[in-house]
Structures are given as structure tokens and as C-alpha cells.
C-alpha positions as CSV (number, residue, x, y, z in Angstrom):
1,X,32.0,13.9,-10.5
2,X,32.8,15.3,-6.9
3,X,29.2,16.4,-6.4
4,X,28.5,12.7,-6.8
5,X,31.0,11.2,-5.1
6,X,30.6,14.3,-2.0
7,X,26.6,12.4,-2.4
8,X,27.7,9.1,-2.1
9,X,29.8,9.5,0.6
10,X,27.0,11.6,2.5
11,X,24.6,8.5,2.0
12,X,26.9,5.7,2.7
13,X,27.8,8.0,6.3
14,X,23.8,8.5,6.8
15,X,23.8,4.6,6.2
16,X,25.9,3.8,8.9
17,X,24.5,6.5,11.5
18,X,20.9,5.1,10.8
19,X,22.4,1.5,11.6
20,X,24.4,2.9,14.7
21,X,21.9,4.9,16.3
22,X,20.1,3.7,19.4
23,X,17.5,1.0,17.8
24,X,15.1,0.1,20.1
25,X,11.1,-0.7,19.5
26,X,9.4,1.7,17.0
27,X,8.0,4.6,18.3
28,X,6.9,6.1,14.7
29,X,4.3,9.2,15.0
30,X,4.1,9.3,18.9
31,X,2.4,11.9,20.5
32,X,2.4,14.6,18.1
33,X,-0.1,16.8,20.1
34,X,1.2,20.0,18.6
35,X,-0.8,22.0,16.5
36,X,-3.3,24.7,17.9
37,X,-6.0,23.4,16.5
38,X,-5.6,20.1,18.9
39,X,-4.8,17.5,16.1
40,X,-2.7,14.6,16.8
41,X,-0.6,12.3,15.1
42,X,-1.0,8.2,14.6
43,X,-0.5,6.7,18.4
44,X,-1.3,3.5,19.5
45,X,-4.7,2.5,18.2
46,X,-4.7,5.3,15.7
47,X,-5.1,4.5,12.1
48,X,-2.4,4.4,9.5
49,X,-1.8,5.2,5.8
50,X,-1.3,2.4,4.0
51,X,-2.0,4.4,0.3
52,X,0.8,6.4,-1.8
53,X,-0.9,9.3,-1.5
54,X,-1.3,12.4,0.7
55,X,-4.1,12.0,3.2
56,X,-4.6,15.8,3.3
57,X,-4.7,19.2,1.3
58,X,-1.9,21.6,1.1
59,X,-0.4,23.9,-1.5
60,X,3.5,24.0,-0.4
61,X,6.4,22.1,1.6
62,X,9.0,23.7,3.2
63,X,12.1,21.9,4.6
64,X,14.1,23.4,7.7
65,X,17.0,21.9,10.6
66,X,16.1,22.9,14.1
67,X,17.3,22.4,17.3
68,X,20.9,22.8,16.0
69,X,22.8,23.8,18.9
70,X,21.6,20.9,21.0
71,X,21.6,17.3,20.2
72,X,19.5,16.5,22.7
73,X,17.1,19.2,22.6
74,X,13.0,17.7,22.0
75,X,11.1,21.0,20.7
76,X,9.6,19.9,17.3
77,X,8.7,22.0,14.7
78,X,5.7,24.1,16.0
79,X,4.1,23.5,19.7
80,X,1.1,25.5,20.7
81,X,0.6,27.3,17.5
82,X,3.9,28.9,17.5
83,X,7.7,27.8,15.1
84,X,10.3,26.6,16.8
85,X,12.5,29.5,16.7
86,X,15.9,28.0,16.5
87,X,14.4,26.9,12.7
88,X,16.7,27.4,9.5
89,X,16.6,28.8,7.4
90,X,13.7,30.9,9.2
91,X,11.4,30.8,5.8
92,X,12.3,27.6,5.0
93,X,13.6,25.7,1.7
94,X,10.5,25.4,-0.7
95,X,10.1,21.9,-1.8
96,X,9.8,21.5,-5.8
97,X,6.8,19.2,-6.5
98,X,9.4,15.9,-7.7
99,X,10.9,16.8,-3.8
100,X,7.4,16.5,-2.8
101,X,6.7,13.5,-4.7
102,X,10.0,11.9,-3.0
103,X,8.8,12.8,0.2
104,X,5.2,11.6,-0.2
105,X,6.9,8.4,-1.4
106,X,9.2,7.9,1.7
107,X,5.9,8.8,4.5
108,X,3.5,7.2,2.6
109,X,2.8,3.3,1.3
110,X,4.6,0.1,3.1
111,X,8.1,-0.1,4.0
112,X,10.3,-2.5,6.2
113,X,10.6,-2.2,9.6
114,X,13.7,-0.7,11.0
115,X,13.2,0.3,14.7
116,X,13.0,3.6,16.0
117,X,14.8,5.2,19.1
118,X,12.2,5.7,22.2
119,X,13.6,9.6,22.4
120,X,12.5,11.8,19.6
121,X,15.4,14.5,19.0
122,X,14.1,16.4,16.1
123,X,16.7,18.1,14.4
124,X,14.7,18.2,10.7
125,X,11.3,18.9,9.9
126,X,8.8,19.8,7.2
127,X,6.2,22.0,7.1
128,X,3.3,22.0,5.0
129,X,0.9,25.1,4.5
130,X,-2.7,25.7,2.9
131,X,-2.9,28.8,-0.2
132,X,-3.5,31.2,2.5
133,X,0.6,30.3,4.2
134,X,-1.8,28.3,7.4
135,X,0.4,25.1,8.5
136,X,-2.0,22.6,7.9
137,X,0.7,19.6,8.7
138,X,3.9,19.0,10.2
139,X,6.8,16.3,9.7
140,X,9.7,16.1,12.6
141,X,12.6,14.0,12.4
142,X,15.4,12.7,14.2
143,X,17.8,10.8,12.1
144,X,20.2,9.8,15.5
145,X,17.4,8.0,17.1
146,X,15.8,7.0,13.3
147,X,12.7,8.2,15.1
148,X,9.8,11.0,13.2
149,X,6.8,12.4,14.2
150,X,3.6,13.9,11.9
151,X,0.5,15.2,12.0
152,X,-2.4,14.6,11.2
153,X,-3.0,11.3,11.3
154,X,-2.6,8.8,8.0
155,X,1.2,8.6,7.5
156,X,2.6,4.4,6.8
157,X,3.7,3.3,10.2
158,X,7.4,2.7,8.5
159,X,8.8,5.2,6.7
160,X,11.9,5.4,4.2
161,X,14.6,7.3,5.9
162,X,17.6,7.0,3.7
163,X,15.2,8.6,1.2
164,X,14.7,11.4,3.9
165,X,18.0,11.6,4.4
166,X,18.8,12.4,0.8
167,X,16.5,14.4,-0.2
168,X,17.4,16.8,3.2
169,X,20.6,16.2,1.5
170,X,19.9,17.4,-1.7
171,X,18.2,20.5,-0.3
172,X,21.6,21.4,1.2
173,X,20.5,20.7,4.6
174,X,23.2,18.9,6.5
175,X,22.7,15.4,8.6
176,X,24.3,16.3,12.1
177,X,26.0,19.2,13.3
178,X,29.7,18.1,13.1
179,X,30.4,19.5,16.6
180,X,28.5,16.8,18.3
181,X,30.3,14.1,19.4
């Protein structure tokens, strides 16, 4: 019963921060020139998934927060190859494949329009890796600007954050560090 209630209280305060964040024009997957192998995510005049389904092979998902100490701080996940190395946990929380599922479900398909923050603060990301542990793709988040990043290219334009939000929730991942103001 507290479990739920401690969930319900998490999504109703993810609710409000997505509502109260700075909500300008979208900037969904901008310039997400970030992988060594030179791949970039959707940008203006790039195309756009519009299936339910992932537009590219891997064999796991991991979830980490980044960028903890610094609400302001812009390094996504991986740049030039290399992890962000303020990442944690530092291997990563292994998605199940219904976690997957509820990912692919909030990145993937239509959803409605909410705006986006111009900045891009990523403070949540996922990685996603071939049999052979090679990142292959890369989700980054920022749930204070409702703003996200990806590569490579496919993702809906739109995604479902609240989902996002719960499922980093239910990987015990917190939202925001409290000790920003």
C-alpha cells in the first residue's frame, strides 16, 4: 500500500514538474551527433517513426542518471565514442523485456504534442547494445526541460514522458536530485 501510494505521489510530482518546466517549441531529437560512428538523430528534415516498433537491432537496454551534480550540465550519454563518466550506476540497470516493451511504446508510434524546452539537460538516458556489449543506440533525457535526444534516426517526433518517467521510476532511478533548487 505505501509502495503505491510513494508511486502515486512520484507520478502526480513528475506531473506537475513536466507541466512547470520551461515549455517552449519542441526541440525533440536535436542534434544528436554523438556516436563514433558519425550517426545522427532525427533533425529538421530528417525522417520520423511513425511505427510501434524498434527501427533498429539490439540485444539489451540499460537505464542510467547522469549529470547528477549539475542541473545544468549538457554532456549526454556518450560523445565521441566515449560514456559519460558521471553515469550511475556505472554498468547500468538492465531493462527486463516488458521494461523494453514500455519504452518502445513511449519512443515509438504517435503521441500528443507537449512542447519541449530549447536546452537539452540530460540527466537520464538509455543505452542500447548489440550481442557483442557495442552501443548501437542511445536515448538522453531531460525531464526539467521535457526535452530528449536519440539516435539513430526513426523515433515518433512526440514521445510519452510520464511513461518515461515511470518506468525510470520503477527502475529506482530518481526524477531530480532533491538538492536543486
Amino acid at each position: 500500500m505505501a509502495d503505491t501510494m510513494n508511486k502515486v505521489l512520484w507520478t502526480t510530482v513528475f506531473a506537475v514538474l513536466l507541466g512547470a518546466s520551461c515549455n517552449r517549441q519542441n526541440s525533440a531529437n536535436s542534434d544528436g551527433q554523438y556516436l563514433a560512428d558519425g550517426r545522427e538523430s532525427v533533425a529538421a528534415g530528417g525522417s520520423v517513426h511513425e511505427g510501434g516498433q524498434w527501427h533498429f537491432d539490439f540485444t539489451t537496454v540499460r537505464a542510467y542518471r547522469l549529470n547528477w551534480r549539475n542541473e545544468d550540465a549538457w554532456e549526454p550519454i556518450i560523445s565521441g565514442g566515449e560514456l559519460n563518466a558521471t553515469r550511475m550506476p556505472t554498468e547500468g540497470i538492465l531493462l527486463a523485456r516488458s521494461q523494453v516493451e514500455r519504452l518502445e511504446a513511449a519512443v515509438t508510434g504517435t503521441h500528443p504534442d507537449r512542447g519541449a524546452g530549447l536546452c537539452l539537460y540530460p540527466h537520464h538516458a538509455f543505452l542500447f547494445f548489440d550481442g557483442e556489449g557495442k552501443v548501437v543506440g542511445s536515448i538522453d533525457v531531460c525531464f526539467l526541460c521535457q526535452s530528449y535526444r536519440s539516435q539513430p534516426a526513426g523515433y515518433a517526433r512526440n514521445w510519452d514522458l510520464l511513461s518515461i518517467g515511470e518506468l525510470i521510476l520503477d527502475l529506482g532511478l530518481p526524477l531530480r536530485n532533491p538538492e536543486w533548487k
